[in-house]
N, C-alpha and C positions, 0 to 999 in steps of 0.2 A: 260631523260630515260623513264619515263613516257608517252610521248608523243608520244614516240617511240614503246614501248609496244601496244598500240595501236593504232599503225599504222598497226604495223604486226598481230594484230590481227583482225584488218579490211580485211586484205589483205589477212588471212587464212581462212575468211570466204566466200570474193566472190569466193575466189577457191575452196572452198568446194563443193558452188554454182553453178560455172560453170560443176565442176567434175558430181555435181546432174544434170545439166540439159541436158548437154552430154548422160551419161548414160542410163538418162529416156526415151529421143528420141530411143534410142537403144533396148532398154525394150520393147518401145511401136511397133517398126518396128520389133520385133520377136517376138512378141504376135502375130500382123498379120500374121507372117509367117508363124506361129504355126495354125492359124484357117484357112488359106489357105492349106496349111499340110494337114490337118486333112479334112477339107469339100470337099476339091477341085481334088489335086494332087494324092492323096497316100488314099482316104476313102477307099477303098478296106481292108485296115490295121484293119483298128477301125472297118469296117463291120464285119470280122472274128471273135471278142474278144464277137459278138451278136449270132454267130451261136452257136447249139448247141454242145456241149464237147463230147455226146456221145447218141448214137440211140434211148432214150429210149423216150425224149420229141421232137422228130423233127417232128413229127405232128402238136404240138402245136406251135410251136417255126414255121412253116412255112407258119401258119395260121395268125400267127403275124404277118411275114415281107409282107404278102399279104393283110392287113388292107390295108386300102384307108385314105388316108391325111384329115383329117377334116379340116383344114382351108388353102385355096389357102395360097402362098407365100405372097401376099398382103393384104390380111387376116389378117394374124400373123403378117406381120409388123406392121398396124395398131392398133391392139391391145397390141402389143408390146408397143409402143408409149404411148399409153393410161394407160396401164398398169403402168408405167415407172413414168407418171405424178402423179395417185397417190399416187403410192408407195413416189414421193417424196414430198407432201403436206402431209403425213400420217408420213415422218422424221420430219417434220417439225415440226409438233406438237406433236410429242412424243420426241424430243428434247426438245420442252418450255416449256414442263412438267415435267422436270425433277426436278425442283429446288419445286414444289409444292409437289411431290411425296418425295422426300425427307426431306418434312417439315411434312407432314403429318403421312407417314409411318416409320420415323425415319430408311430410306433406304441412306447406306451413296453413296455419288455418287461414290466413287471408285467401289463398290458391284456394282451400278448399271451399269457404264463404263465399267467392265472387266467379267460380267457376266450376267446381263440381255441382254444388247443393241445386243451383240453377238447373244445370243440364239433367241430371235428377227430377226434379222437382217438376221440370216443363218437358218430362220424357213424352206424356201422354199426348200432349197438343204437336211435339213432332213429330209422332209416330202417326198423328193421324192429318195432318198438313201431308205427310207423305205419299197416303195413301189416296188423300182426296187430286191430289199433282195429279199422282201414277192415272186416276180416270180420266183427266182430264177437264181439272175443275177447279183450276188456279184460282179464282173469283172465291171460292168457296175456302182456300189455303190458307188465301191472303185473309179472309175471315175470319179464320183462326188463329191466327197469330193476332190480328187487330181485337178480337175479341178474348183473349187472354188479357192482352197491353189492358185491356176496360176491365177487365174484371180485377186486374192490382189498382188502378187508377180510384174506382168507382166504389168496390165493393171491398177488399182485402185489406186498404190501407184506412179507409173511413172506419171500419168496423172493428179494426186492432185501435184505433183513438177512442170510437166508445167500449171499446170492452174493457178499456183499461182506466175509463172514467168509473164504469162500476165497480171495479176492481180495486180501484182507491190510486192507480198508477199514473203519472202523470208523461200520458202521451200525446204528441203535437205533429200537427200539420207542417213545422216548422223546417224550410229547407234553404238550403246555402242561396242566396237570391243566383249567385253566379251559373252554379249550377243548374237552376231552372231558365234563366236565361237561354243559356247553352242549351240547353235541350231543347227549349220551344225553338230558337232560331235553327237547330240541324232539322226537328220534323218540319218547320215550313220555307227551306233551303229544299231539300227531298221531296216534298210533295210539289215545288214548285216546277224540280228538274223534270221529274217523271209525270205530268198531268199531260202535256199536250205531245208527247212520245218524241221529240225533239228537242235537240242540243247545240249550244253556240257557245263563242270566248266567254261570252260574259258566264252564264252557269258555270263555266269551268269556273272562272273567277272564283265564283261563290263560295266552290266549293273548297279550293284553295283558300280561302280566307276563314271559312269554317273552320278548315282543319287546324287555322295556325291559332286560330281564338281559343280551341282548344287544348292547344300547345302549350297555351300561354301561364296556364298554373302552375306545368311541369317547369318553367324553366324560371317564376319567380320563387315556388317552393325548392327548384335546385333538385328536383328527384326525376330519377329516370325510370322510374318502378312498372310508368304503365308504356314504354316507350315501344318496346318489341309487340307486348298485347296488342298496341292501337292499332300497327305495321301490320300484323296477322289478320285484324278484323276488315283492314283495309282490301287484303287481297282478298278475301273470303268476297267481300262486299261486292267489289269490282269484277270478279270473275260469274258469280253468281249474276248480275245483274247484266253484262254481256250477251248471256244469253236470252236474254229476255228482252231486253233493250230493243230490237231489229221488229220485234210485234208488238209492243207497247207504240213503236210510231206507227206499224198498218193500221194498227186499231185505229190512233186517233186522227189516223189520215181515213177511214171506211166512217169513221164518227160523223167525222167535217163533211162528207160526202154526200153520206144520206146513205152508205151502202153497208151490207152486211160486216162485221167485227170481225176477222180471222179467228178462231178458234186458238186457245193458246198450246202451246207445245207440251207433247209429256215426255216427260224425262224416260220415264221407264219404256216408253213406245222407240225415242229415239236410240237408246242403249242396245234396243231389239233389233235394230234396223228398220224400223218403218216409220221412226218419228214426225215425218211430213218437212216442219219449217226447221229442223232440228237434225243433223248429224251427230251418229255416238262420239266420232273423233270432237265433237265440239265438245259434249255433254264434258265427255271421259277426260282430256284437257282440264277444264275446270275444277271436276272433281278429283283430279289429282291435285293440281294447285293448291283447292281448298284441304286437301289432307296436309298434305306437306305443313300448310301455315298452320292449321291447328296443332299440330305435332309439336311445330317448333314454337308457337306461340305461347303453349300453355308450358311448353319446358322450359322456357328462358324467364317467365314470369314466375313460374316455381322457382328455377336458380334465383332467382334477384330476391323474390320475397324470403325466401331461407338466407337469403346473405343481407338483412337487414334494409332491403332496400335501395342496396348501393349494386354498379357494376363499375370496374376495374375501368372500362373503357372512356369513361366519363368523369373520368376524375379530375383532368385538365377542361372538361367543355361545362360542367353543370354548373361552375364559377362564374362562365362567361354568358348571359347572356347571346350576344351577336352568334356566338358559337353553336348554342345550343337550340338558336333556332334554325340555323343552317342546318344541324342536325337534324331537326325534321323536314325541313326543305331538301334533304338528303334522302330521306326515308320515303319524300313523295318520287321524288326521280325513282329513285329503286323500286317500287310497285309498278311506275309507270312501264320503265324498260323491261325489267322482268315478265310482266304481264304481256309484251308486245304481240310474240306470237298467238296468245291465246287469244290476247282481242281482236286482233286481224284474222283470224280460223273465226271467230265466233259473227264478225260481222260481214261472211261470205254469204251469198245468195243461197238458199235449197235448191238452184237450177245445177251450183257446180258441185256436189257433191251426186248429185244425180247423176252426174257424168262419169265420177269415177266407178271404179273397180267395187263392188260389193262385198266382197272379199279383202281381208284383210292383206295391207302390201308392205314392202319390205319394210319400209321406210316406219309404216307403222309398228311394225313387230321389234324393230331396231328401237327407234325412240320408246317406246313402251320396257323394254328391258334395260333401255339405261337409267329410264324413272325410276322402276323398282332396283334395281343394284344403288343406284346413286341413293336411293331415299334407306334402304336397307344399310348402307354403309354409315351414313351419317346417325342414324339409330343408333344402331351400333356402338358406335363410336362414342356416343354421345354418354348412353348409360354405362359402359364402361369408365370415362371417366368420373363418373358418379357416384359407382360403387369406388372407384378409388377412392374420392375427396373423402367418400363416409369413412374408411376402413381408418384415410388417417387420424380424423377429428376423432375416431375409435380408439386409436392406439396402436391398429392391429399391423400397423408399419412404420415406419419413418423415412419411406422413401422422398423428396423434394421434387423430383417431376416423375410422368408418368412414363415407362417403357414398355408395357406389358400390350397384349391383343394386339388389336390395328395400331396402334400407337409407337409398338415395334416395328410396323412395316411404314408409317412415313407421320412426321412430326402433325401434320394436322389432317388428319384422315376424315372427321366430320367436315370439313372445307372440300377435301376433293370430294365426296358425296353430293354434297350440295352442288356442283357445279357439273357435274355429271349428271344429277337428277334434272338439272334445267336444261343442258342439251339434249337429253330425251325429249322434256317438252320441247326444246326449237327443233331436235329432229322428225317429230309427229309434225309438227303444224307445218315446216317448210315443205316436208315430199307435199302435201295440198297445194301449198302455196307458190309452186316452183311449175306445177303437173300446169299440161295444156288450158285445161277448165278454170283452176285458181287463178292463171296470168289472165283470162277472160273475165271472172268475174272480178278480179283489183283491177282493170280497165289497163291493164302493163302488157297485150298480146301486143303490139302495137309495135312495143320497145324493143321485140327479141329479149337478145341475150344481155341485155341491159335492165330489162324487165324482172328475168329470170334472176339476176342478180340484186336487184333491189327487193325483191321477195327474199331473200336468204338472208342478205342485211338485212333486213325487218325481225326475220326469226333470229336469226342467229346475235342479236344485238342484245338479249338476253342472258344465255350465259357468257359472252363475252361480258356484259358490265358486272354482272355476278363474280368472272375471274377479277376484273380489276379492283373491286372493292376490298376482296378479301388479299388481294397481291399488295395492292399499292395506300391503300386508306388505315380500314380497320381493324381485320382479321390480322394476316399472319406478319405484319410490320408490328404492330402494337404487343403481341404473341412473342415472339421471337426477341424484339429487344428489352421485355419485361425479366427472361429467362435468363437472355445473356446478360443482362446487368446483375443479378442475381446470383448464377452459378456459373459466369462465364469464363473465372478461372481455375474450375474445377476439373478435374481431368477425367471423370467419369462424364459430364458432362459434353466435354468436347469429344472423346470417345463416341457417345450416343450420337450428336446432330453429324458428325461423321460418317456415320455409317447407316445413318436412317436417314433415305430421301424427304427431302419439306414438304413435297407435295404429292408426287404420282407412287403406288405404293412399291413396296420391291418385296415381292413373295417368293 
């Protein structure tokens, strides 16, 4: 019987194998036919998506397509080539470095595998997504990124199946059904939200249930590994797409019409002050947001993956089920509230922003200095305790909790950062949201100082749920009674939480 088991399970492998290498040939013969498509046949298509949308840049925009080729076809091949070669002597030894980098920077390789090598390896396509935004040529961005996605899809992944057929190596098509699942229903969840530029309960739904479908691994494998990563991606996701959102619906309301498409926003234009549909205070918003989350995103998936996969704070919830999905039904509130002001800044009309002051005003100069204090603090704060954990697992102390740096001036100094850094953000987005023009364009002029006030609750509902979570949930409740059970009849201990505030610092 045994013999037999594995027989059949030899024999579900070459089929798997042949199934891969079938396939892959196919893949790779409609990759071709896609860039014959596109360069040969039918370019006429992809030319139109470069012209302008409407009268007002086709000076510029003709001045472009009439530039002159700087490198012959032969040219560019050969650089091509050369290019190519060191790009792959340049894998080569940032691949044998890895095992050094991760001895010396205490970088575990999962962090480095599913989050450096990527942002590395796809440097080119967003340096140049960036560039093609900055002209004003989102269509051509979005290009770029969808056309990378085809070229791992089509070309990269079919061609590593046969090259390892000739190679003698047996590689396969073969992927978790779950997970291809999950991906085809988030790309066509997403492309269903954003096709027609409009949004209702039900989308929300959707998306809400996407998110917990994919919840659902974490919480029957019992691992919180990717729980902060997902939380990170989510704000990045949300903030970024905010802004975008308000001209994805003109377009498909000027589509339905019959009338010209709005032109899309440049980032770099609005940053300058003349962005058009786009304020910097929205841009800059965002792009603080999205710093923040990657900061802490990729820091707390590095802590987690260097501590084996486990956090502290999950010890009693990743047993439970019911718990553990509340936990992510937790983590959706928190994106949601957090983000409040910058989504209500981001879906203000370009009529009120028009209105204000062009000049930068208090309100902004305020909230902007408590984002960088509060996001510099928690920094801070954070790698110091870092280099501490290392020096212990070192040797190079034996101290049991930390008292040194920030940590001398108040027991959890990356928490007051954090919560600082987000009243910045409520502080930028309310002076808008409070000013004459913003109670005009939230339709709240109406209300008075009832108005004026639900605008501030709007902003300010952000780092208020920020304090309560870290006060009353997860942070410094879970913190605090880990310590005092621990060392809390120590008397150097109680000396320390005596004389070092919990929260606000004392310099």
């Amino acid at each position: 019987m045994g013999r037999q088991n594995s027989t059949d399970d030899h024999t579900k492998k070459d089929n798997i194998l042949i199934l891969s290498h079938g396939t892959s040939v196919i893949l790779l013969i409609l990759y071709g036919l896609y860039l014959f498509f596109q360069l040969k046949t039918h370019a006429n298509l992809f030319d139109e998506e470069s012209e302008p949308e409407s009268g007002e840049n086709g000076d510029e925009e003709g001045e472009e397509h009439g530039e002159e080729h700087i490198l012959s076809p032969w040219a560019a091949g050969i650089a091509l080539v050369i290019v190519t070669v060191l790009v792959a002597l340049c894998a080569e030894y940032l691949v044998d470095s890895i095992d050094s980098i991760v001895e010396k920077a205490h970088i575990s390789r999962t962090f480095i595998g599913l989050i450096l090598l990527p942002i590395v390896g796809n440097a080119a396509e967003h340096v140049t997504a960036v560039v093609v935004a900055s002209k004003n040529k989102m269509d051509l961005a979005i290009g770029v990124a969808i056309g990378s996605s085809m070229q791992i899809a089509l070309l990269v992944t079919p061609f590593l199946v046969i090259l390892g057929w000739i190679m003698g190596q047996p590689m396969s098509l073969q992927f978790e059904i779950f997970e291809t699942v999950v991906f085809f229903l988030a790309v066509l969840v997403t492309n269903y939200l954003i096709s027609d530029g409009k949004s209702n309960y039900l989308e929300g739904a959707m998306l809400i249930g996407m998110y917990l479908i994919i919840a659902i691994p974490s919480i029957i494998a019992q691992t919180e590994r990717f729980y902060d990563l997902s939380g990170s991606v989510t704000y990045i996701s949300c903030a970024a797409l905010s802004l975008y959102l308000p001209t994805i619906r003109a377009r498909a309301a000027a589509a339905a019409a019959g009338a010209i498409k709005p032109a899309w926003p440049s980032l770099i234009a609005a940053l300058a002050g003349n962005g058009g549909a786009l304020n910097w205070r929205q841009v800059a918003l965002s792009a603080a947001v999205s710093v923040w989350a990657t900061r802490l995103g990729t820091y707390l998936f590095s802590r987690i993956t260097s501590d084996n996969g486990t956090d502290s704070r999950f010890d009693d919830i990743r047993i439970s089920p019911p718990k553990f999905l509340a936990a992510f039904f937790a983590q959706a509130t928190w994106v949601t509230l957090c983000l409040m002001p910058v989504l209500a800044l981001s879906s203000l009309p370009a009529s009120v922003f028009a209105s204000l002051p062009a000049a930068v005003t208090l309100t902004d100069l305020f909230g902007a200095l408590l984002y960088i204090g509060g996001l510099s603090f928690e920094v801070t704060a954070d790698r110091q305790k870092d280099k501490w954990v290392h020096e212990k697992k070192t040797k190079k102390h034996s101290e049991d909790f930390l008292t040194r740096g920030l940590w001398s001036k108040s027991r959890h100094p990356n928490y007051f950062g954090e919560v600082t850094l987000w009243t910045g953000v409520a502080t930028l987005a309310g002076g808008v949201m409070v000013s004459n023009a913003g109670q005009v364009g939230m339709g709240l002029a109406a209300y008075g100082l009832a108005g004026k006030a639900a605008a501030m609750a709007m902003a300010g509902v952000s780092p208020a749920f920020v304090a309560l979570l870290l006060f009353k949930v997860s942070g410094i409740p879970l913190s605090e009674g880990k310590y005092d059970k621990r060392y809390g009849d120590r008397k150097d201990y109680q000396e320390w939480k005596k004389n070092t505030p919990m929260f606000f610092p004392k310099f």
